[in-house]
N, C-alpha and C positions, 0 to 999 in steps of 0.2 A: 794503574792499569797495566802492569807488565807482571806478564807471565812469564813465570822462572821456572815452572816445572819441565822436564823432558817428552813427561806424559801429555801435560795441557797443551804444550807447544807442538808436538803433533796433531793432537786433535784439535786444537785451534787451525792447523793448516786444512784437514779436514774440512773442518767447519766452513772456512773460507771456499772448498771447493766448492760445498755444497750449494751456499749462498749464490756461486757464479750462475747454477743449475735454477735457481728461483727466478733469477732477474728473466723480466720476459724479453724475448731476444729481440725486438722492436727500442728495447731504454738503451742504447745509444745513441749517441750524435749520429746521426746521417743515416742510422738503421732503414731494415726496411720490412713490411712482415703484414698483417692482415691487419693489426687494429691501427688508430692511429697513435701520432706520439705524445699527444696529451691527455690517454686514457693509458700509456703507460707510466707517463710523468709521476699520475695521481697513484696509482699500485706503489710505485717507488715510497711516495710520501707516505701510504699509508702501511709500506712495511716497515720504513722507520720510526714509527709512530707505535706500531703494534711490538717492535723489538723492547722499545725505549719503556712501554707497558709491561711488559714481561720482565725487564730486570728492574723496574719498581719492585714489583711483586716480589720475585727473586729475594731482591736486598730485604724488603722489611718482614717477609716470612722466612727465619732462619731455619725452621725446620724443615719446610720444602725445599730451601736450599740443600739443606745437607741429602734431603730423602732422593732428589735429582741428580745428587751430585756424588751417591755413593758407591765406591767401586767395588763393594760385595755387593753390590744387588746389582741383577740383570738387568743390560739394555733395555730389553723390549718394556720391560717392566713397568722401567722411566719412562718411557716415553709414552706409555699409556697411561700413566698419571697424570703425564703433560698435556696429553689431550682431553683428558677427565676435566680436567681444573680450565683449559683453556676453549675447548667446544664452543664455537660462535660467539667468542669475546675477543677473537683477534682472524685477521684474514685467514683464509685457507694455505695462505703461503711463508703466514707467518709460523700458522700453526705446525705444520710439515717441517722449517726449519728449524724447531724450538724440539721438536719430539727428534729431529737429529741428531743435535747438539747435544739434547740429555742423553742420549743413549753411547756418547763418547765416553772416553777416561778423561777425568780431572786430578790434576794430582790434592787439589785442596779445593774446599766450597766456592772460595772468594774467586777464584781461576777458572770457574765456570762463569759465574757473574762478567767478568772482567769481558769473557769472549763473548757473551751475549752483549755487551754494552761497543764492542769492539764491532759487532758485525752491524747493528746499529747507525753508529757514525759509518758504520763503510754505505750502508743501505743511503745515507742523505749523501754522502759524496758520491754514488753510481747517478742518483736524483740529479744532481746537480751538474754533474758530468752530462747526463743524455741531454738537459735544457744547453748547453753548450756553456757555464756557467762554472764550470770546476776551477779555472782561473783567479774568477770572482773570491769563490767562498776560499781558496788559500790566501787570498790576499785580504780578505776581510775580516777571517780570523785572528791572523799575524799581527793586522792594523790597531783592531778593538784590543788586543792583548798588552798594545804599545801604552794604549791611550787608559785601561784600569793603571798598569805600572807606575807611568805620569799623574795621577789622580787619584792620593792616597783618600781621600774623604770618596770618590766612588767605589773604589776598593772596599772600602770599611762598609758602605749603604749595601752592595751587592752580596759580598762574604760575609758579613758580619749576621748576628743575629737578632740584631736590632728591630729589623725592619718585618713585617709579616711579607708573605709570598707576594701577594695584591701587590703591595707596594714597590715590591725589587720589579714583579713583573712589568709594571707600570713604569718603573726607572728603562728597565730593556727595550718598551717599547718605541717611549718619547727617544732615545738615541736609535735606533737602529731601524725601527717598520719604516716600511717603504726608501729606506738606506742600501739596506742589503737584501741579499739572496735570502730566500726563504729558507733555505737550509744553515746559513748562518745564523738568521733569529732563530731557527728552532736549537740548534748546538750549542749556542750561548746560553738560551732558556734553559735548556735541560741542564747548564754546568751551575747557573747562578742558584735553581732548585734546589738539583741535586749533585753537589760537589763531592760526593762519594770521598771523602778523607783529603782532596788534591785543593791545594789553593785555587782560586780562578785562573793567577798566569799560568799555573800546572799543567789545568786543564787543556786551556784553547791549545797549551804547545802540544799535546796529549794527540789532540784530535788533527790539531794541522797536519802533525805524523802520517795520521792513517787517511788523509785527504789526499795525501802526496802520495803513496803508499798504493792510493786507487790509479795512477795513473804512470806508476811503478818510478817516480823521478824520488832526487834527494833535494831535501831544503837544504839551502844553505843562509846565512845569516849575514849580511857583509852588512859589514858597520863605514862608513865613511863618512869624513868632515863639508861634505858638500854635496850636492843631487847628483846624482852619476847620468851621463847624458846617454839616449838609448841605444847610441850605436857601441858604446862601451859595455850594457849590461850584456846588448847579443854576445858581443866579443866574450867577455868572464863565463855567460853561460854555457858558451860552447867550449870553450876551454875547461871548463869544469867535467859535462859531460864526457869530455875528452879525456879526462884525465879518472872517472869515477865508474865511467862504463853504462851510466845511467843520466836520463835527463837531468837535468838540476834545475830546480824553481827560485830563485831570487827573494829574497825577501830582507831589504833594503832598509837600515836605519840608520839616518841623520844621527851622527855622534859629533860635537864641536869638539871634545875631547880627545880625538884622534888627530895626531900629529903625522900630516903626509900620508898617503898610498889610501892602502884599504885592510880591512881585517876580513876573514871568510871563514865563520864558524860551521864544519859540517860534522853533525854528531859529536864527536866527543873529539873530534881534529880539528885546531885552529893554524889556517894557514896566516900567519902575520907580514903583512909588508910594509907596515905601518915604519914612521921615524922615530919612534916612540919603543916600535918593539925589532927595530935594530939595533936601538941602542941599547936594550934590554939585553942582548944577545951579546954585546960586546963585552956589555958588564960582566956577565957571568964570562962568558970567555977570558976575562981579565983577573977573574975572580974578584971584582971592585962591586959586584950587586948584591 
């Protein structure tokens, strides 16, 4: 789900605004407005529902992919296709953001797809954030991500193709209903479905991104040989945001294989303070690694 074009990565910023302009202004924490906040909880669920509908569609009709997604034919065009096909099969606010979104530039089919599947999980992580819950579903995605990696024979039942849909969903349920945030089972659901090319750990890391992403922090990764106790993790995450300019989220795994300190994966920089990876350091400095 990464868009590399220059074109799609502007109109995916787009897209994003436009999305903020859907949410009704009641879906967050401590809002305040005419309805209440559990008739906007349900709009949230069911824009993400109606997205996650649309880039089904999307993916398995290649030709209306391409027809939505082409940049010699006009805006308005698209998007009145998009309303043709979609007319009282998906909310009124799904439908208005989907005749948006088609009427942008993409640089390739699958870049439109990606942003419709992108605004999607952001639509369960705003869900999840107004319940007071965004917490939750970063840490229960990260968790469950932990727990396929450890359990190659769950791996194999969920990814694999062994099993019909009934059955994996059946698998999702017995671990997770009534475990997690409703916006987690439904993000798991939709990866173990529909994996769109990406392994399962692919995915959840995919989506934790764009969880974190809603609430504009960075994940970071810290691996350490023992529970880190909580007046420690404050200290790390305030030093991190301190040092990143944005919140940082935690997401904490027990490694025995870590010799001393802690390791801190964020994006593609790993800060090591391990004993393991000073010694690594020396090596190479010694030219002996």
């Amino acid at each position: 789900m990464t868009i590399t074009g220059a074109v799609s990565r502007a109109s995916l910023a787009e897209a994003k605004e436009r999305f903020e302009a859907v949410i009704p202004p009641t879906a967050v924490a401590g809002g305040s407005g005419g309805s209440s906040p559990q008739n906007d909880y349900a709009d949230l669920a069911v824009l993400g529902g109606d997205l996650f509908a649309v880039l089904h569609l999307i993916d398995r009709e290649h030709g209306l992919r391409r027809a939505v997604s082409d940049p010699a034919r006009d805006g308005a065009d698209k998007a009145q296709l998009a309303r043709i096909l979609l007319e009282g099969k998906v909310s009124p606010a799904a439908l208005g953001l989907v005749a948006d979104v088609v009427r942008l530039r993409w640089s390739k089919p699958s870049e439109l797809a990606d942003a419709v599947e992108t605004l999607a999980v952001t639509a369960e992580a705003a869900r999840a954030e107004a319940e007071g819950k965004i917490d939750d579903l970063e840490d229960e995605l990260f968790r469950f991500s932990r727990v396929v990696e450890g359990e190659p024979e769950l791996r194999a039942a969920l990814a694999g193709r062994g099993l019909p849909d009934e059955r994996k969903l059946g698998v999702v349920d017995a671990l997770l209903e009534g475990k997690v945030t409703a916006s987690t089972l439904t993000l798991v659901t939709e990866l173990v479905l529909r994996p769109r090319g990406r392994s399962l750990e692919g995915g959840l890391a995919e989506y934790g991104k764009l969880v974190a992403q809603r609430r504009q922090r960075l994940v970071a990764l810290v691996r350490t040989p023992a529970e880190l106790p909580e007046a420690q993790r404050t200290r790390l995450a305030a030093v991190l945001a301190a040092a990143y300019g944005h919140d940082v989220h935690l997401n904490i795994e027990i490694d025995p294989t870590v010799i001393g300190g802690l390791s801190v994966e964020i994006g593609d920089e790993i800060i090591d303070g391990t004993i393991a990876g000073r010694l690594d350091d020396v090596r190479r400095r010694l030219g002996t690694g």
